[in-house]
Structures are given as structure tokens and as C-alpha cells.
ROGU-553287 format. One record per residue (C-alpha): residue in one letter; x, y, z. Coordinates in steps of 0.2 Angstrom, whole numbers, plus 5000, padded with zeros to 4 digits. Example, Ala and Ser with C-alpha at 12.3 -4.5 7.8 and 13.67 -1.06 7.14 Angstrom:
REM residues 2
A506249785039
S506849955036
//
This chain:
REM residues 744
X544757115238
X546157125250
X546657305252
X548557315251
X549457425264
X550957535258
X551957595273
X552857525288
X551557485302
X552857465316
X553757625310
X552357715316
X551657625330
X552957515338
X554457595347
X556157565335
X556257475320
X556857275318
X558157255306
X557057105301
X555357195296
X555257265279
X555157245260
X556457355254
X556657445237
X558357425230
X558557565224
X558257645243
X559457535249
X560857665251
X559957805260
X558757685269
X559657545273
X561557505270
X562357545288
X561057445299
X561457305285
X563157315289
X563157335307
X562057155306
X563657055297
X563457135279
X565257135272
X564557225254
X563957385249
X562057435243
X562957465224
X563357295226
X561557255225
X560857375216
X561857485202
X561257505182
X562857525174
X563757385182
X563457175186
X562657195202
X561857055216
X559857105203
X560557025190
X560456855196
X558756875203
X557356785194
X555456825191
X554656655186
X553156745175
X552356885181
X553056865200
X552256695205
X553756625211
X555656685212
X557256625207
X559256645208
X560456615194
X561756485201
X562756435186
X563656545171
X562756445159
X560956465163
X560556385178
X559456435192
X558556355205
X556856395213
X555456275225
X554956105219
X553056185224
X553656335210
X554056215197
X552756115201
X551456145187
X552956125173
X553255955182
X551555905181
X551155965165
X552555855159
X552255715168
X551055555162
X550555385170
X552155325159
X553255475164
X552755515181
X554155655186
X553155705201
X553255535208
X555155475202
X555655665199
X556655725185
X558455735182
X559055795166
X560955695164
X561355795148
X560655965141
X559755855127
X558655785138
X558155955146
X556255975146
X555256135141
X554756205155
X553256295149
X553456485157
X554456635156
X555656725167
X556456905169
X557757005175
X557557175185
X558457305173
X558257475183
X556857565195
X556357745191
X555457855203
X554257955194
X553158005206
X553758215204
X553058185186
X551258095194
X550858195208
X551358335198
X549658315188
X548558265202
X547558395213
X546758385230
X544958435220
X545058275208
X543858135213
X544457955214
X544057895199
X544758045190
X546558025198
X546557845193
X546057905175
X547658025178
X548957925183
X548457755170
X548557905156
X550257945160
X550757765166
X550457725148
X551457865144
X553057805152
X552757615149
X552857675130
X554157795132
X555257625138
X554957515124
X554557345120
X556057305109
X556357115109
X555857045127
X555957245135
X554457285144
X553957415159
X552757415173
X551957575181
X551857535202
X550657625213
X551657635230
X551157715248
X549557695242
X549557795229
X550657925236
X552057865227
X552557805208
X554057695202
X554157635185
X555057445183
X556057395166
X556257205164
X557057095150
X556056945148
X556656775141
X555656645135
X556456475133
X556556385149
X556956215152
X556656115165
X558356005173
X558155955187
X556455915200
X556655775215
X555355665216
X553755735227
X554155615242
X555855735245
X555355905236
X553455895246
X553655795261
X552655835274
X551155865262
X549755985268
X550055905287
X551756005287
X551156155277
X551856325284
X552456215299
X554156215307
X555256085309
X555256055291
X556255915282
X555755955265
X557155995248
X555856085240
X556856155223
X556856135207
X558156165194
X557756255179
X558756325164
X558756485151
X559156475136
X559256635123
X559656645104
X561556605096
X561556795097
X561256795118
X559656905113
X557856825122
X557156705107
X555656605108
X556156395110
X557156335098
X558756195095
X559956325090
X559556425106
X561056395118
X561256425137
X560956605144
X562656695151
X561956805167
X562656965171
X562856885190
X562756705196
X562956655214
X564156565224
X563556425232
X564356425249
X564456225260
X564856355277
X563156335283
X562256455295
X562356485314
X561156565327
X561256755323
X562356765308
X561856885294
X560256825280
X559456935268
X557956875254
X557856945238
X556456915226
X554656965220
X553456955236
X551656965230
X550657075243
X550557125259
X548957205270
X550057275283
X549157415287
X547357325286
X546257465295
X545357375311
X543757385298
X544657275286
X545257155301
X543357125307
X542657075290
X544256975284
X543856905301
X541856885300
X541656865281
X543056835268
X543956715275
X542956595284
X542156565267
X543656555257
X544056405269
X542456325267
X542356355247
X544056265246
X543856135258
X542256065247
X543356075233
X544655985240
X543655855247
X543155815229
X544855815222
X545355695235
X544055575230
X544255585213
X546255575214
X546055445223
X545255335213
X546155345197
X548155395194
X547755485178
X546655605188
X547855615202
X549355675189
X547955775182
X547355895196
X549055885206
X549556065205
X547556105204
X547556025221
X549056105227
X548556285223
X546856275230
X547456175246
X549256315250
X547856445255
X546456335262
X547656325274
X548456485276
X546756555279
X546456445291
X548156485300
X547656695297
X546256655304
X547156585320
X548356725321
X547356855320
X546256805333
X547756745344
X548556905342
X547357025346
X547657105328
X546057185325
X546357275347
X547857345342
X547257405325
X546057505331
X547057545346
X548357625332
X546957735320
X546557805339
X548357855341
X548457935322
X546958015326
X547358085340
X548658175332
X547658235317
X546258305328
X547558395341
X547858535323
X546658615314
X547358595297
X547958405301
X546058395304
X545458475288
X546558365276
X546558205288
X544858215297
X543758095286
X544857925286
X543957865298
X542257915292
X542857845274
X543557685279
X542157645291
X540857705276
X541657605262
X541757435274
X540257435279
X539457465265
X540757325255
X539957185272
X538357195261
X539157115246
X540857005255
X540056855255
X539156815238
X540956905232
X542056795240
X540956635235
X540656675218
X542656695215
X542956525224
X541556455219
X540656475207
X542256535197
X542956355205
X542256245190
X543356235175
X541656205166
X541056385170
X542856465165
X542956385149
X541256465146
X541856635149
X543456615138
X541956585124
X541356755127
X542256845114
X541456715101
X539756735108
X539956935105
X540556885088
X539256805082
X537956915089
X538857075082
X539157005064
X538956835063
X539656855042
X541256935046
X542356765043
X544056815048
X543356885066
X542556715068
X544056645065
X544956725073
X543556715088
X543656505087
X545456515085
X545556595102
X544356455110
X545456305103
X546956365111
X545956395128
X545156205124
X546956155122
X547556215139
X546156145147
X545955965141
X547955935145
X547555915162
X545455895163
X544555785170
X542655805165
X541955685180
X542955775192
X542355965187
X540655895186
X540655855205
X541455985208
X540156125199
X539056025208
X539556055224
X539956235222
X538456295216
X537656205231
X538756305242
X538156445235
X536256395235
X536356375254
X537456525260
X537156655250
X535856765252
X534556745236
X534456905229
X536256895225
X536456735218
X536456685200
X535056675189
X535456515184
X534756455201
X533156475198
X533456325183
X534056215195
X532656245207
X531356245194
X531756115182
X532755975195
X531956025210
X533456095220
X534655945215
X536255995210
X537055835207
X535555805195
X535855965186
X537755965184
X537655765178
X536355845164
X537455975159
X538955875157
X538155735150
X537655875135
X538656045136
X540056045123
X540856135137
X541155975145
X541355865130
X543155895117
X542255815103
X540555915107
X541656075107
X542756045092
X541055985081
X540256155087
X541756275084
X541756185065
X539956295063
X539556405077
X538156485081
X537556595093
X535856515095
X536956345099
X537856415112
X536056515119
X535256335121
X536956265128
X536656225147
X538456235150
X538656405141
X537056475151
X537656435167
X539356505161
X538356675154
X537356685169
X538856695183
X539956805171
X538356935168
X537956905190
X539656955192
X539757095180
X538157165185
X537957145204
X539157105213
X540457195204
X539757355203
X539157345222
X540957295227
X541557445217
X540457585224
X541357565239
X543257575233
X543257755229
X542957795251
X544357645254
X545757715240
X545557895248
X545257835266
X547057725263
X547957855253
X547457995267
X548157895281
X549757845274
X550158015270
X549558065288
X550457945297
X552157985287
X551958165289
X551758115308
X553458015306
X554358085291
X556058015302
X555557825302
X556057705290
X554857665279
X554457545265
X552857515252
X551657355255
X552257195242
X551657245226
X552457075214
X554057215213
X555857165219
X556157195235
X557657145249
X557357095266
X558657075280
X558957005296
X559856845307
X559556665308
X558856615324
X557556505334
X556156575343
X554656525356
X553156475348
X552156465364
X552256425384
X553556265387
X554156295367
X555456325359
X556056295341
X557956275335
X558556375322
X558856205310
X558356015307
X559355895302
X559155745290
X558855615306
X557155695307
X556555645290
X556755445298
X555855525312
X554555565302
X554555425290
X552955325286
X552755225272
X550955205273
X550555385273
X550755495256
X551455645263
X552855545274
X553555425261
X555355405261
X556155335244
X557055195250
X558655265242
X558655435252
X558155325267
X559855215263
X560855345261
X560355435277
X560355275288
X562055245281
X562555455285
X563355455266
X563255635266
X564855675258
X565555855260
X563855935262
X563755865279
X564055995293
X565656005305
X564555875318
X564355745303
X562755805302
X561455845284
X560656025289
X558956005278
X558256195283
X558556345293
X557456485300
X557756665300
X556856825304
X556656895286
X555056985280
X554256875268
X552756835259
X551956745243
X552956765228
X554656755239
X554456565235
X555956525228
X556956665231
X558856655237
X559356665255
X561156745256
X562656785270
X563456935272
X564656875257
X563156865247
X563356675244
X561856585244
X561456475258
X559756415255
X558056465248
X556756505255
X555156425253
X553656455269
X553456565283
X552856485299
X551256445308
X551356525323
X551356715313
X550056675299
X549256835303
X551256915297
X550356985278
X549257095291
X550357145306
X552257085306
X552456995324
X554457025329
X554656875340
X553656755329
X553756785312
X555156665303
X555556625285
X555856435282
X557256375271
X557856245263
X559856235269
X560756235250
X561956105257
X560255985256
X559856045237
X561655995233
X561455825244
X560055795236
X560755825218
X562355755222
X562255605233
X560455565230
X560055595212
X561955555204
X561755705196
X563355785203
X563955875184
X562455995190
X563456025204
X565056035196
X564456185185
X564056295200
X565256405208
X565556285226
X566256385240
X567056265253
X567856335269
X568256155274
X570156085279
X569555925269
X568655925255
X568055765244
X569555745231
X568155735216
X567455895222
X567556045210
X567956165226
X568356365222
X568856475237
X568056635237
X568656795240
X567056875251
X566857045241
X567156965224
X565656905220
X564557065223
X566057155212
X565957045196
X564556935200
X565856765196
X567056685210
X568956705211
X569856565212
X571556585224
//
């Protein structure tokens, strides 16, 4: 479990603070933030961003789900745009070998043919700070354990005290590692349709190969719409719905970027470890991930023979694929920079500083003295267990045969309890049909079976015996250590494995069915492993970790209550600022700030999956049709770079000038500072981008589906512009005042 880090690390350590570090609160921004905003090109006040009783800059910021992309409303009828890679499973799941929109992409020419897109979205309503009301209740005296009891006891207090009126909801957020408290109200609305998607060769190109890599030549967007009910009110999907009207929609500006000029980021960033003790580093190092890259690899390797083989399967598994193959790589580039950067050295070298301090007073000491001693205990002790954690979460918990077990739980529990209380049952087999639904949409039982198979041997041969599953002792025993053997007789017989085994048992369930199930017994024996032993041995070291972490944020901000500070990514809205601009990736190196489209000819190979150019974008580029979206050279910009603090769950999320007009979205951060979640690395660290003047390319010239463009608000600062253009000039402040263009 990665330990998430809630203060500023170079605030403490590092001489100054860069405008480009940090994951700000909004509702911070005026204290915290608004003049070194402005003095970097910021034209805009922090109320612009963030105010309740007014439209503000919030209001057209989108969180797809619970925060596993972002998005930016673009349109005053619904529209917002986020990555292809975000909309990626909505494309899949409505894709077929007959309509295969991840190959051909997807373009929605009227509102009729819009597509459901199969998720939910929200808006940001206000932030309130209660930690005066937490802390107020919590003492020095209380153990771990009892503060969490405390503060989940009034959290739920406050979440209820918000509501849940129709699509009204409230999160409780542990910040500064639980020195801080800020409750989050969202709206959420849930019919979303998908528009608009390129096909993968322009939306994905570069594959894994150019994964968190700069240059980049990818449009990786998708377009998406809301709708609500004929009252404006969230309803669930439905005919009569009609478009959502946004409090705020950007302007889409055709300007462009130049090195140094103003970008900021706003979105839902997922986490951040940023201040990882040196103990964390070492076992990320040694432990965690190394087998999280070895678990997915095998994986992969399985997918890719099965997709392979059959284009059913490879539609199928798609976004499986994807998923599993993002962080097999970026653990692989952590890994790297970790190492390269000496993270784990100057860690430690950072707890000696802190210490130093805390030592030098005799009351410092009494309250701060033991992180060390507590963060040390509580990772050492946690190196016992890391291993057969990490490979029964990747592994074990990798086979879709094993999960569909658990989601039987609640039925097995059922039917031992009171196997003649009918409507529980029902209910119980109701819940498993709809889990069986989700599955079998995009199942492939020949492709889990070798997969189960392969992770179970993984786990056989690397971890220790004592803490694997009891299960193994079956395989062992009765096929001899063969695992292929054993997962082709499970899948030749579990109803597990089989829709019409599954749907024949759930007609007249039992409990002693599902016991002799050898499916369900392997599921049963990983879920009461994990329950049991490794969860429980992970968990006796927490309480040392949550106090060693919450000791030494408070030290280190009462050693610098002057420094800027900001919590670690918790999935909440955050804003981060700073300029585009190139940088030095190593001796001899250097990278431009942009690339244009001649690199995607460059790169072109139409033997190799991930470097397919359809032949029309190929056309188009050869011929340099690239309308009004090409730059003042003649040139297609396709991405940008910039310093802004980024991380998983910003996918998606807007780029904007100091207008606030959106000039790209942002979409990867770069190789080079894959260590960045840990320890932000100033002269490294970039945010990749796709430049918006590519999206609209795209849409525009590529797709012929230029009425999308038309319905967005086009700044154009251009002598020229194309005479079928639907062109609006833009007063810069306007937007941030009323959140629509002015038209001069």
C-alpha cells in the first residue's frame, strides 16, 4: 500500500519554491497563490477560479466517476472533451467485430446517433474546511485506531448534514496526513453520451513504445456529452433528457503556446507519495515494485497471445490490456528514476535535517522524537509481508475467474446463514447476475484460464510457502505442481468459468454446489488468505506508519510555518501552475517545447500496430491541409510540454493561458522524471499535452466533423481566418467573469 505524503517536500528541503511544484486547493488559491500566479502571466483573479456564489473557472471542470479521469466542459450544450485513453473503456465496451470504434473511431454526425457512454461525471460545488471541528475532538492520548474511529464518526456526520438530494453528495478528505480535514460537495449527473473518439491509430499512436515518452504525436481525446432531465436537474438516461447547460464552458483558443508563456492544469489528480520516508523508498525499491512489473508482464504476455489470435478477443481485453500495461510501465520508469536520482540519498539525507531540528529542543523532542523509531518499526515489519501482498493483489486477484468468485460471496454467506429466507436469496442471485452481466461483456474464458494459470505459478515460485494460499496445496497434491493442468480442469468445470454452468446453478443454489465448486474454492481460498493473513499482517503495521507520517508533517510544518504548502493528490480538485518550456533530458539532450505533425510521417510504419497512420490523416498531412489550425509557420503543432505538477487522474484535464482559454489537455508526464509521484524533480519533470489546435484538426479536417467545432466557443487571433469558420474574438477577462465569450 502506497503511503500518500501530504505537504510540500521541496518547501522544506529545497531552497525557494518553483512556481511549477504543487497540487493546489482552490479554495487556498487566494492567500496561497494568486500573485506568484500573476507575476507568471496570469491575467485573472483566484475568484475567478474559485468562488460559490458566482460562475467561476470550477464549474467547467469534470470528474469522470470517482476521479479516474478529468474533463473540461467546451460547449454550452454539454460538451466536454477528455483523453481517447479515458474514454477508452466506453469505446471498447461499445465496440464489436461489426462496429469496431476503436479501430475506425467514432464520430457522432447528429445528437441521435450519440452513444451511451456507460459512466458518471461531476461538478465541484464548494470545499469546507472542518478541520477546527475534527481536531477539536481529537487528543494527543488516543491510539491510532481510536482517532480513525473519531474522525470516520464525525465525517459521517457532515457527509449527512450535506444531503444526498437528487445527484448531491459529499466526501470527507484526510489532508496533511491527517492534520487537516476538508469536506467536498459534488453534483453528480448520470447520462453521458459518448460523440466523438478518433480511431486508435491517431488517439493511441505510439502504443506502449511511446508510453510516458516525449516527443509525442498522439490526439489522444475523446468527446463526450451530458445530458440532464427537461428540468436541467441530473436524471438517469432517458429520450426526453436534453443537453446539460454548464455554469462555465471554455474558450477554445487557435493562439497556440510559446516557450515560457503561462499554463496551469486543473483536474482530480489521484495520489501522490511525495514525501515517501527513505524506509518507504528502499522497499518500493527492493519489494513492491519489482514484482508489480513481473506480475503484469506475465499478464501481458498472455493477453498478447490471446489478442493476437482472435479479433473478438482483442476488442475484448483492449482496455483490460491498457490498464494493466500504463503501470507496467510506469513502474518500470519509477523504478529507473528513483535509482537515477538518488531519491532514497536525499530522503534520508532530508529525515537527518528534520531530526536534527527536533533533537536541538527538548519539547520538539518529546512530541517529535519517535518518527524515526515508528516509521523504521512499521517498514520493517510491513518487508515481511510486501511481497506475497503485492502478488496476491496482481496476481492472484489478476484472474477474472477468482474475482467473480468473490462477487459470490454475499450468496455463499446467504445460503449458509438461512438458506429458506427466499427474498435474501434473491436478492443474493440477483446481485450475482448483474456482476455475470458485467463480466461476460468483455470475457474471454480461454484467455483468463491462462491467465489464472500463470499467476498462480507466479506465486507458487516466488512466494514464500507459509504465505501462499491454501489452494496450493491442491494443485500440488492432486496435479502434481502443474498449473496449466489444474486451471484447464477448473475451467473445463467451474460454473465460474462457464455462463450457462453459472445461470443453471443460480436457478437452484446451494451452498454445498458452490463448496465442491473448484472455481469457487480457489476463489474462497484467496479471498479467506487475504482476509486472514496477509491483511491483518499488513495492517499491524499501519498504526506506527499513520503516526510516524502524521508526526512528521506536523514537525516539518512547524519547522517552516512560512513555506508554501500544499496536501499530497488525494482524487480532490486541485490547480497547478507554471510555463511551457523544453528541458535536458540528459548529457548531448535537449527536447523542444512542441512537435509538430511532420513527426507522425516520421514515425509512420504500417507494419507495426502502434505506428499506423490511416491513410487519410497520412493525406491530409502530406498535402499540409491544415486549415486555420495550422500555426503562423504553416505548421500542425500536435503537443506541447510544460512544467505543471501532475499525476494520475489529471488525464484529461484542461490546460489553460493566462486568459484561461484552453490550449490543450493534458494526458502523460515524461520518462525521464517517473520517480515525480515520490520526489518532484524541477529541471525534469513535464506535463505532455495534446496541443487543442490538433483535437480540432482532428475533428475538423480529419474526421468531417466540423458542427462539433462549430458549437464551441473558437478564439482566433489570426488576420485571416477560413471564411466557413465560426470565429468569436475574446475579450481576455471575460470568460473567467461569466464563463461564456463576448463577441466584439
Amino acid at each position: 500500500m502506497k503511503r500518500s505524503i501530504t505537504l510540500l517536500l521541496a518547501a522544506l528541503f529545497v531552497i525557494g519554491l518553483r512556481a511549477d511544484e504543487g497540487m493546489w486547493l482552490l479554495n487556498k488559491l487566494k492567500q496561497v497563490n494568486e500573485a506568484q500566479m500573476q507575476k507568471l502571466g496570469f491575467k485573472l483573479t483566484a475568484e475567478d477560479i474559485y468562488a460559490i456564489n458566482k460562475a467561476a473557472m470550477k464549474d467547467g471542470i469534470v470528474r469522470l466517476g470517482g476521479g479516474f479521469c478529468s474533463g473540461e466542459m467546451v460547449s454550452a450544450e454539454g460538451l466536454f472533451l477528455t483523453n481517447h485513453h479515458c474514454g477508452y473503456d466506453a469505446i471498447q465496451g461499445l465496440s464489436s467485430v461489426e462496429h469496431d470504434y476503436l479501430t475506425d473511431g467514432f464520430w457522432a454526425m447528429t445528437r441521435k446517433e450519440e452513444l451511451p457512454g456507460g459512466f458518471n461525471v461531476s461538478f465541484l460545488q464548494r470545499i469546507d474546511d472542518v478541520s477546527e471541528r475534527i481536531n477539536g475532538e481529537l487528543t494527543d492520548a488516543m491510539t491510532e485506531d481510536e482517532r480513525g474511529a473519531k474522525i470516520a464518526e464525525i465525517g459521517a456526520k457532515l457527509v449527512e448534514e450535506a444531503g444526498t438530494e437528487n445527484g448531491k453528495s459529499a466526501e470527507l478528505k484526510v489532508m496533511f496526513e491527517g492534520n487537516e480535514f476538508y469536506v467536498f460537495h459534488y453534483i453528480t449527473y448520470r447520462d453521458v453520451r459518448l460523440v466523438g473518439a478518433p480511431p486508435s491509430a491517431i488517439g493511441k499512436f505510439g502504443g506502449d513504445t511511446d508510453n510516458w515518452m516525449w516527443p509525442r504525436h498522439n490526439a489522444d481525446f475523446s468527446i463526450f456529452r451530458m445530458y440532464t432531465g427537461p428540468d436541467g436537474e441530473p436524471a438517469d438516461p432517458s429520450e426526453s433528457n436534453i443537453p446539460f447547460k454548464p455554469k462555465w464552458h471554455f474558450p477554445v483558443t487557435l493562439q497556440g503556446v510559446q516557450e515560457g508563456d503561462f499554463a496551469m492544469i486543473m483536474g482530480y489528480p489521484g495520489s501522490t507519495d511525495r514525501f515517501l520516508s527513505s524506509y518507504g523508498v528502499k522497499l518500493a525499491l527492493d519489494v513492491e515494485q519489482p514484482s508489480r512489473v513481473k506480475v503484469r508482464r506475465a499478464k501481458l504476455d498472455v493477453y498478447d497471445e490471446h489478442m493476437d489470435a482472435d479479433n473478438k478477443v482483442r476488442i475484448q481485453y483492449a482496455s483490460k490490456h491498457a490498464q494493466v500495461s500504463n503501470y507496467w510501465k510506469y513502474f518500470i520508469g519509477q523504478q529507473r528514476g528513483l535509482k537515477r536520482l538518488h531519491v532514497f540519498d536525499k530522503k534520508k539525507d532530508q529525515e537527518n535535517e528534520l531530526m536534527a531540528w527536533v533533537n536541538a529542543d527538548p519539547a520538539r523532542k518529546a512530541k517529535y522524537g519517535s518518527i524515526p523509531t515508528l516509521l523504521e518499526g512499521g517498514y520493517t515489519e510491513r518487508a515481511k509481508f510486501e511481497k506475497a501482498n503485492v502478488y496476491m493483489q496482481e496476481g492472484a486477484f489478476g484472474s477474472e475467474m477468482i474475482l467473480m468468485g468473490f462477487r459470490m460471496y454475499r450468496l455463499r454467506m446467504q445460503l449458509a446463514t438461512d438458506p429458506k429466507d427466499a427474498p435474501s436469496i434473491a436478492a443474493a442471485v440477483a446481485q450475482v447476475k448483474a456482476a455475470a452481466d458485467e463480466m461476460w461483456k468483455d470475457y474471454d474464458p480461454s484467455t483468463d484460464r491462462d491467465v489464472t494459470a500463470a499467476m498462480f505459478r507466479l506465486i507458487h515460485s516466488d512466494v514464500e510457502r507459509d504465505l501462499q494460499p491454501n489452494v496450493m496445496a491442491t494443485i500440488e497434491k492432486k496435479y502434481k505442481g502443474d498449473f496449466d493442468a489444474w486451471s484447464k480442469d477448473v475451467f473445463a468445470k467451474s460454473f465460474l468459468t462457464n455462463r450457462a454452468r453459472l445461470d443453471a446453478f443460480l436457478a437452484k443454489p446451494t451452498a454445498k454446489a458452490m463448496d465442491k465448486d473448484l472455481g469457487f474454492q480457489a476463489s474462497e481460498s484467496c479471498l479467506n488468505h487475504f482476509r486472514n493473513i496477509i491483511g491483518p499482517a499488513v495492517a499491524a503495521s499501519e498504526g506506527d506508519l499513520e503516526k510516524g507520517y502524521r508526526l512528521m508533517v506536523a514537525a516539518m510544518r512547524e519547522k517552516d510555518p512560512n513555506k508554501m504548502w500544499y496536501p499530497n493528490a488525494n482524487s480532490t480538485m486541485r490547480l497547478t501552475y507554471g510555463t511551457v518550456g523544453s528541458y535536458i533530458p540528459a548529457d548531448a539532450m535537449h527536447y523542444d517545447f512542441y512537435t509538430t505533425a511532420n513527426g507522425i510521417l516520421e514515425k509512420e510504419d504500417n507494419t507495426n500496430d502502434e505506428f499506423v497512420v490511416p491513410q487519410r490523416a497520412h493525406d491530409l498531412i502530406t498535402a499540409r491541409d491544415f486549415g486555420r489550425y495550422a500555426d503562423a509557420k504553416g505548421e500542425l503543432i500536435t503537443g506541447f510540454i510544460s512544467n505543471n505538477d501532475i499525476t494520475g487522474g489529471n488525464s484529461g484535464s484542461g490546460v489553460f493561458n493566462g486568459n484561461g482559454e484552453l490550449i490543450g489537455i493534458a494526458f502523460d508526464g515524461n520518462w525521464e522524471a517517473m520517480s515525480g509521484d515520490i520526489a518532484f524533480e524541477p529541471e525534469l519533470q513535464r506535463t505532455i499535452s495534446v496541443d487543442i489546435r490538433y483535437v480540432l484538426w482532428t475533428i475538423d479536417k480529419f474526421a468531417g466533423a466540423g458542427h462539433l467545432v462549430k458549437e464551441m466557443t473558437v478564439v482566433e487571433r489570426k488576420a485571416v481566418p477560413e471564411p466557413e469558420a465560426k470565429v468569436e474574438e475574446v475579450v481576455p477577462a471575460t470568460p473567467a467573469k461569466t464563463g461564456k465569450a463576448v463577441k466584439k
